[in-house]
C-alpha positions as CSV (number, residue, x, y, z in Angstrom):
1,X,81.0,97.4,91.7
2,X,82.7,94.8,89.3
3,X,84.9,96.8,88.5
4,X,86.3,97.2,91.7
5,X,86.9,93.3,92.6
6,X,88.3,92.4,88.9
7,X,91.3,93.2,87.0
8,X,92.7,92.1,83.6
9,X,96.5,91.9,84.0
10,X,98.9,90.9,80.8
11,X,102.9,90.0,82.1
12,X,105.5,89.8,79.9
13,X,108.7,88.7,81.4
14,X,111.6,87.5,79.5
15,X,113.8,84.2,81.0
16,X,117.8,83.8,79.9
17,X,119.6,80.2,80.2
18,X,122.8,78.9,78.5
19,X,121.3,78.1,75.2
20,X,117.9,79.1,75.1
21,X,115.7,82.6,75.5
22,X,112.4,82.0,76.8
23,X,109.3,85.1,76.1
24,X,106.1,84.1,77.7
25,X,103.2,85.9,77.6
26,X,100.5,85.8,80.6
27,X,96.8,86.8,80.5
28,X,95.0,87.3,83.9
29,X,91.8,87.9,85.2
30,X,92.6,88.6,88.9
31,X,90.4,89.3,91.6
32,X,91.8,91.5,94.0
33,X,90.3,93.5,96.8
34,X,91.6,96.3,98.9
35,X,91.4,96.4,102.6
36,X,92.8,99.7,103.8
37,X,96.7,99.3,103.2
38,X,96.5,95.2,102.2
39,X,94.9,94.0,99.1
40,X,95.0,90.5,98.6
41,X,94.9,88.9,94.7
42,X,94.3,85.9,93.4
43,X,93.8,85.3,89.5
44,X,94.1,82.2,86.3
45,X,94.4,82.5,82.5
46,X,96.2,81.6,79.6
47,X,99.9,81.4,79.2
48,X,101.9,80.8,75.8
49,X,105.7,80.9,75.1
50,X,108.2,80.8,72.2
51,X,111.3,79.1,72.9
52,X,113.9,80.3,70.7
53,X,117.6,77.9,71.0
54,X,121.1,79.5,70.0
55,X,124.0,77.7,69.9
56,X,124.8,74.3,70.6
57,X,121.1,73.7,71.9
58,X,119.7,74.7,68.2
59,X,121.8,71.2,67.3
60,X,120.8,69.0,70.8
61,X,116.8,70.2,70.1
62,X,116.8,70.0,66.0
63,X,114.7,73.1,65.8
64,X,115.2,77.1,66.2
65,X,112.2,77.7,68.2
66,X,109.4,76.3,70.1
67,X,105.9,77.4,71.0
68,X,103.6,76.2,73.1
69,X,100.2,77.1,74.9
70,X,99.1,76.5,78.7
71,X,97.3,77.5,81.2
72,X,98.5,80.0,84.7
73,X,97.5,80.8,88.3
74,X,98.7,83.8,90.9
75,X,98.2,84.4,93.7
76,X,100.2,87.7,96.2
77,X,99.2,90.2,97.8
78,X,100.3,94.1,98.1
79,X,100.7,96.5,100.4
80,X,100.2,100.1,100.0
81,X,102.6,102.5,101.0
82,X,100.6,105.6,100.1
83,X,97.2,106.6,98.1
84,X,99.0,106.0,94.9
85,X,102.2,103.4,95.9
86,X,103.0,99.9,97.0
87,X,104.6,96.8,97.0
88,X,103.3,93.8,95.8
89,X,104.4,90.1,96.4
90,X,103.6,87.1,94.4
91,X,103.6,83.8,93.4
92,X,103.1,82.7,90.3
93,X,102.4,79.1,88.8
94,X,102.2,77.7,84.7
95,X,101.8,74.6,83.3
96,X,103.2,74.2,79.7
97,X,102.6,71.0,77.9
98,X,105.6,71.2,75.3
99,X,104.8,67.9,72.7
100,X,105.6,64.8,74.6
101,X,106.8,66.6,78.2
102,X,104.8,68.9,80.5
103,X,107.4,71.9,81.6
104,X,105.8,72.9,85.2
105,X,106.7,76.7,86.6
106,X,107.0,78.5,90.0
107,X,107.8,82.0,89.5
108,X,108.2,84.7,92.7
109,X,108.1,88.1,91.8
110,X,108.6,91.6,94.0
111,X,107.8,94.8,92.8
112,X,106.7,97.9,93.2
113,X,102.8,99.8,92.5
114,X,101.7,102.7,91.2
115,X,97.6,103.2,91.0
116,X,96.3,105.9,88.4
């Protein structure tokens, strides 16, 4: 039923630059479906981030840290290998308004399945 055309999916990647670490965290409800091997997704929720400056940056942005909220989309698609294993491909898009600037972000991601 429901169940089997919504998820709830929480990402956690972590970004590295000269100067700053960036840990977002991503809520999703996604609506996928599967259609023998292919299962299409597409999903939207809410995104936040601390920004946290070392270094020379600290100075330039006159704080240690920064966090702000936004809003995300996805959208991929997976393939499955097997009952239990597959690939999945997707694309990934935030917008972070960060006080007077809006930081926009396109994220591409690969990796691999495994269904309970």
């Amino acid at each position: 039923m429901l169940e089997d055309w919504i998820a709830v999916e929480i990402s956690k990647p972590f970004y590295f630059s000269e100067g700053r670490f960036d840990s977002p965290v991503e809520l999703f409800l996604k609506w996928n479906r599967r259609f023998g091997r292919y299962e299409p997704s597409l999903g939207f929720g809410p995104v936040t981030n601390i920004r946290v400056f070392h270094s020379g940056r600290q100075v330039t942005e006159g704080k240690p840290y920064e966090l702000s909220f936004g809003l995300a989309a996805t959208t991929g698609h997976a393939i499955w290998l097997g009952r239990q294993w597959g690939l999945e491909f997707e694309v990934g898009y935030g917008y972070l308004p960060l006080g007077s600037e809006v930081e926009h972000e396109l994220n591409f991601a690969v990796g691999t399945l495994f269904a309970f």
